[in-house]
N, C-alpha and C positions, 0 to 999 in steps of 0.2 A: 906162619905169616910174619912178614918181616916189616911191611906196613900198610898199616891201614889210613888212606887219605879220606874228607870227606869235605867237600865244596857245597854250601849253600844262598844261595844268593837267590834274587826274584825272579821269577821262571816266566812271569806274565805282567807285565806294566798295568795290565788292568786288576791284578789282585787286590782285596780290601787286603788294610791293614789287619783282620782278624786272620786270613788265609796267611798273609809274611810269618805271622807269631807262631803258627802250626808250620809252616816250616821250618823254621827254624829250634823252635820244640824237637819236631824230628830230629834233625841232626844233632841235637843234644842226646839226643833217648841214641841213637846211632852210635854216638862214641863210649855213652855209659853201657851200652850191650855187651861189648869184649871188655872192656875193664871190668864187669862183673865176673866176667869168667875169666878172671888171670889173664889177659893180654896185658902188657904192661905199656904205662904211659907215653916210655919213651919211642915208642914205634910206632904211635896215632898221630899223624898230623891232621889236624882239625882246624879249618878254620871258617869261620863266621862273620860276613858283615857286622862291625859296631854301628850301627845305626843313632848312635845319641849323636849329634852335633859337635863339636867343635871338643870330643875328646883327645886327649891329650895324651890318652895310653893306647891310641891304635897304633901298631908297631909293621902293619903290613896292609897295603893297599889286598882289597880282597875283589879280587876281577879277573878275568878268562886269563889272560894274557900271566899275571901272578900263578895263576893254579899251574897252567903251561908248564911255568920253568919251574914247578913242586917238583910236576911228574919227572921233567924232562933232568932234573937232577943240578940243577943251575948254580954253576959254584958261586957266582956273587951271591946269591940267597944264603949259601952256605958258610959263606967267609961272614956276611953279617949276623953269624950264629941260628939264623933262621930253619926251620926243617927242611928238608928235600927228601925225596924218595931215597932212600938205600937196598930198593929191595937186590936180590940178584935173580942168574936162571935160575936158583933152582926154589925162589918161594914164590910165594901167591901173595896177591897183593888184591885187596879190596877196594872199590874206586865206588 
């Protein structure tokens, strides 16, 4: 596998707040699965809504349109050292 992406974000406007925290819980427990079993860091792009307010270490708007150009390989993402997909034909890539 050459990367594994994984997008979480609110699936339903009408979710409580306790259904957002299990999602995103998942996608936590999602990226620690292959890093338990030796995939290594560098080939997991993960990324998570920061949801605290007015942080000051969000480094990437997390929205359709951002995940797009993950998959789609977008070199401005790339030039601002950001991840992108690298897989090629011949790995599997996990979405």
């Amino acid at each position: 596998m050459r990367n594994l992406v994984r997008y979480c974000n609110e699936i339903n406007s009408n979710l409580h707040d306790e259904s957002e925290s299990v999602l995103q819980v998942d996608a936590c427990h999602v990226y620690h699965m292959p890093r338990s079993r030796g995939v290594p860091a560098e080939i997991i792009i993960h990324i998570m809504p920061d949801d605290i307010a007015n942080n000051p270490s969000q480094v990437l708007n997390v929205n359709l349109a951002n995940f797009m150009k993950i998959l789609k390989r977008d070199k401005e993402l790339a030039k601002k050292g950001k991840k992108v997909l690298t897989a090629g034909p011949e790995d599997h890539v996990l979405v």
